[in-house]
FIKOLZA-1660 file (N, C-alpha, C; in steps of 0.1 Angstrom, whole numbers, plus 5000, padded with zeros to 4 digits):
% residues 84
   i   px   py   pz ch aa at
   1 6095 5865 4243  A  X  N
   1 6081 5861 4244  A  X CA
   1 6076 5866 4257  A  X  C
   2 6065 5869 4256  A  X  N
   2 6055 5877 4270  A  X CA
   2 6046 5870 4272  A  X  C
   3 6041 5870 4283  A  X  N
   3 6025 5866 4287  A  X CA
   3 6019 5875 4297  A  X  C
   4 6003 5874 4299  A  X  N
   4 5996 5885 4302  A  X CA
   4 5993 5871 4317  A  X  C
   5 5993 5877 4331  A  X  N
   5 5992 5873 4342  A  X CA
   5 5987 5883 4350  A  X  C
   6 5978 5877 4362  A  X  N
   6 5976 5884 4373  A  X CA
   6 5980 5878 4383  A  X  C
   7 5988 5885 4395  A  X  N
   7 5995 5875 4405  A  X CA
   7 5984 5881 4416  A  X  C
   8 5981 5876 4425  A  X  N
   8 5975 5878 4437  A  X CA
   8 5981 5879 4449  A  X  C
   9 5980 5885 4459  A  X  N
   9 5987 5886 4468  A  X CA
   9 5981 5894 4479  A  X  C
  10 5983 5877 4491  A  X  N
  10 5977 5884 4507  A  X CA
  10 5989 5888 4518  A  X  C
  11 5991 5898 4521  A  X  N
  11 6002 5904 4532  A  X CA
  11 5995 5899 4544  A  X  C
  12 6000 5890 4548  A  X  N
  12 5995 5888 4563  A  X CA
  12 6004 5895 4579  A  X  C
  13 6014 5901 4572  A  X  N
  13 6025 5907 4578  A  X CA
  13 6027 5916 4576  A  X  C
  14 6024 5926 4578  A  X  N
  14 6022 5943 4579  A  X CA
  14 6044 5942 4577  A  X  C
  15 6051 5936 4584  A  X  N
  15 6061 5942 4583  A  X CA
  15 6069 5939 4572  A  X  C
  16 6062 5933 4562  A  X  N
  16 6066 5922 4548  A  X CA
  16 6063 5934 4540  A  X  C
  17 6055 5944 4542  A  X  N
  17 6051 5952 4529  A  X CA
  17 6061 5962 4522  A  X  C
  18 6071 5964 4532  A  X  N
  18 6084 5974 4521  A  X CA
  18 6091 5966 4513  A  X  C
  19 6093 5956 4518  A  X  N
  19 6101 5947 4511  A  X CA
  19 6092 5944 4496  A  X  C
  20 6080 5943 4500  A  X  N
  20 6071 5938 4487  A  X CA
  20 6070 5951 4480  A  X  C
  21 6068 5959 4483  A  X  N
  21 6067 5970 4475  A  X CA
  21 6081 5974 4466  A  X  C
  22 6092 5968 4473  A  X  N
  22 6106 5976 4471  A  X CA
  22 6110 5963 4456  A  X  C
  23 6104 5949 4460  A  X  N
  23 6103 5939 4452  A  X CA
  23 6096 5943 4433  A  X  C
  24 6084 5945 4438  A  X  N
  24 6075 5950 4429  A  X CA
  24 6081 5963 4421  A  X  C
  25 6088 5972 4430  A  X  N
  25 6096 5984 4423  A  X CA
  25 6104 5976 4409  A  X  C
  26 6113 5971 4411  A  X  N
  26 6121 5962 4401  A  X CA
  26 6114 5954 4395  A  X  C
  27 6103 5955 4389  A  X  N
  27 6096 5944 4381  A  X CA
  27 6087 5953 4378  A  X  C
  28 6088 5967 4378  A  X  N
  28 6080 5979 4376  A  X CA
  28 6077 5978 4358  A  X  C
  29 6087 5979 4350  A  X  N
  29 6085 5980 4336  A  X CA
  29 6071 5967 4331  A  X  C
  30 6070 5958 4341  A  X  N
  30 6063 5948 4335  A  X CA
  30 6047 5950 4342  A  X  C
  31 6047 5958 4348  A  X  N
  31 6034 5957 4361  A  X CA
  31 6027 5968 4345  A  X  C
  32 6015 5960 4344  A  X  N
  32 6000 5969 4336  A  X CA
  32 5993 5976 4349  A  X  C
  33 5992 5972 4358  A  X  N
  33 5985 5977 4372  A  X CA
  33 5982 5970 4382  A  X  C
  34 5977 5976 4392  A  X  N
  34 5979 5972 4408  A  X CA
  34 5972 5977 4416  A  X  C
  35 5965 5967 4423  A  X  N
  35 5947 5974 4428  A  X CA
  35 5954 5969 4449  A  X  C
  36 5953 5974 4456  A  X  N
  36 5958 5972 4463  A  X CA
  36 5943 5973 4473  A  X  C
  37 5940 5967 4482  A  X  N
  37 5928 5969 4489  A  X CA
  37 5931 5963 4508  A  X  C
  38 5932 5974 4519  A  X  N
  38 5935 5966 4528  A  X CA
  38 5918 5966 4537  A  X  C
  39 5922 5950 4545  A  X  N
  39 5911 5946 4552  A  X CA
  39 5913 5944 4566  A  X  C
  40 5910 5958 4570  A  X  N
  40 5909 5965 4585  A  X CA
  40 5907 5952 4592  A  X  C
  41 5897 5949 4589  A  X  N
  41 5888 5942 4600  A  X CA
  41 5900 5932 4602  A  X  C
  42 5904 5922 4592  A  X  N
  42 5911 5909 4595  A  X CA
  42 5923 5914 4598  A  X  C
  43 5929 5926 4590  A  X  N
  43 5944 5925 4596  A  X CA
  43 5954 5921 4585  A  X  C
  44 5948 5923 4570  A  X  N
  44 5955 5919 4559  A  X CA
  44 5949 5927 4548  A  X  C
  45 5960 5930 4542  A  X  N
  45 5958 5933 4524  A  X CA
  45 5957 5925 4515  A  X  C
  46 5949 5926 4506  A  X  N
  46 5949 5922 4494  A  X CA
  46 5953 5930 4476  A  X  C
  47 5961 5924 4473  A  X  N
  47 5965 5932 4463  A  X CA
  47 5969 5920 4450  A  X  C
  48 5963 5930 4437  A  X  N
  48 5963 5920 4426  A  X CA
  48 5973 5930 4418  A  X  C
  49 5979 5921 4411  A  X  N
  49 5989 5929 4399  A  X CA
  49 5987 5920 4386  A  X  C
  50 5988 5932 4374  A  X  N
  50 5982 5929 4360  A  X CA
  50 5997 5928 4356  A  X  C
  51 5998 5918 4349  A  X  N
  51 6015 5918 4341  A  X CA
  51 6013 5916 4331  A  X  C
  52 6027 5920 4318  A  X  N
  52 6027 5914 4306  A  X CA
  52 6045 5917 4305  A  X  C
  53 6048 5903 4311  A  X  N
  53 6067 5899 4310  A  X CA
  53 6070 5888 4307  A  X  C
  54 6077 5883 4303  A  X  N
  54 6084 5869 4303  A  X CA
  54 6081 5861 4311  A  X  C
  55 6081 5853 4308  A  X  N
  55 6077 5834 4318  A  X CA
  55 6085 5839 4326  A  X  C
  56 6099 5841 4326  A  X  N
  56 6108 5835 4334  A  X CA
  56 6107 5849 4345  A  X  C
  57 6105 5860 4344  A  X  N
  57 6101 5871 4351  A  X CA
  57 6091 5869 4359  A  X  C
  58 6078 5864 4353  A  X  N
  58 6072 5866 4360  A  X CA
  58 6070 5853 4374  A  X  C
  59 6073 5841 4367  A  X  N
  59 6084 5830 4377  A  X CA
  59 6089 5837 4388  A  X  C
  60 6105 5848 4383  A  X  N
  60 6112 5848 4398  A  X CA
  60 6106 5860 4404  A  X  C
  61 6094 5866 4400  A  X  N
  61 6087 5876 4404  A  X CA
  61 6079 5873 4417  A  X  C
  62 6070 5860 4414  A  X  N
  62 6065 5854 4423  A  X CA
  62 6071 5848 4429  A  X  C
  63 6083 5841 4433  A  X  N
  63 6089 5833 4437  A  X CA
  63 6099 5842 4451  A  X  C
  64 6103 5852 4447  A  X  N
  64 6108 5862 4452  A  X CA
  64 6098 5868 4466  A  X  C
  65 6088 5875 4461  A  X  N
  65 6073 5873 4467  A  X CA
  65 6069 5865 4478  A  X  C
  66 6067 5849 4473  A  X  N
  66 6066 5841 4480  A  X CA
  66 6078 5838 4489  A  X  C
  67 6090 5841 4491  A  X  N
  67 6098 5840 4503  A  X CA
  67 6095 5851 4517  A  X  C
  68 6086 5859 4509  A  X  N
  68 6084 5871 4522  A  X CA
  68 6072 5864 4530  A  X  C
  69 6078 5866 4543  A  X  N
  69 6072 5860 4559  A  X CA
  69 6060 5868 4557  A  X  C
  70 6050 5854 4556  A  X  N
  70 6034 5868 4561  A  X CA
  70 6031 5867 4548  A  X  C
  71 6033 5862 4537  A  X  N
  71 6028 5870 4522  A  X CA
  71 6027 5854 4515  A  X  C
  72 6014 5852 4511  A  X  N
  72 6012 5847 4498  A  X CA
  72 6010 5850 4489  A  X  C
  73 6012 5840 4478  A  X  N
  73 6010 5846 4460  A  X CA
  73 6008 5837 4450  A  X  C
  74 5995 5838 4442  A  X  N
  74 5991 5830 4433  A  X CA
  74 5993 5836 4417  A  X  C
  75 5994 5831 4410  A  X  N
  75 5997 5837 4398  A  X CA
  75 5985 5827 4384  A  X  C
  76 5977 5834 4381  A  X  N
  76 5970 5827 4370  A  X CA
  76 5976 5837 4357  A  X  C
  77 5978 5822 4346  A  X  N
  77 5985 5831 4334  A  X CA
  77 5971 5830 4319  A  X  C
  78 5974 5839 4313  A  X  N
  78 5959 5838 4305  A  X CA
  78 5969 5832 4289  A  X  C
  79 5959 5827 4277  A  X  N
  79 5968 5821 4274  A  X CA
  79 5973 5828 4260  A  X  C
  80 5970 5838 4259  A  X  N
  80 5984 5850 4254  A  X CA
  80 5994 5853 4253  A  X  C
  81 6001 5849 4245  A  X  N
  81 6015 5848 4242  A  X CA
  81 6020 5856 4231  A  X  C
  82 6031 5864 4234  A  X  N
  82 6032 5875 4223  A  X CA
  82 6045 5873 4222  A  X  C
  83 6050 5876 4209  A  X  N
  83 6066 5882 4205  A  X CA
  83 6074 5893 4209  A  X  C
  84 6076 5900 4221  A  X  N
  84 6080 5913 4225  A  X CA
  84 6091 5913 4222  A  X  C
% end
């Protein structure tokens, strides 16, 4: 079973971003897309990712995420639930 999510995500740590990117690499097959926008002025990016994976994916997806210094992540799930 799948669900359709967007996780959100603020890098507040410029030195957190390979890791996140290298994170996000492995969770590649499930990413629909990824709008990435950085904000000069403050000193942070913001970046939103479109998913459609498994509860439990997209769980250690975020969770994974959320251990990187400098980086938060929210995840709203819509309520779409398919048989994949």
């Amino acid at each position: 079973m799948s669900r359709v999510a967007v996780m959100s995500i603020i890098v507040e740590a410029r030195d957190s971003a390979d890791a996140l990117n290298s994170i996000l690499s492995e969770y590649g097959e499930y990413i629909i897309g990824r709008m990435g926008v950085p904000y000069k002025e403050k000193g942070i990016s913001i970046i939103s990712v479109a998913l459609d994976a498994p509860q439990d994916s997209i769980s250690a997806l975020s969770g994974k995420i959320g251990k990187l210094p400098g980086v938060s992540v929210k995840t709203a799930y819509s309520s779409v639930i398919t048989d994949d």
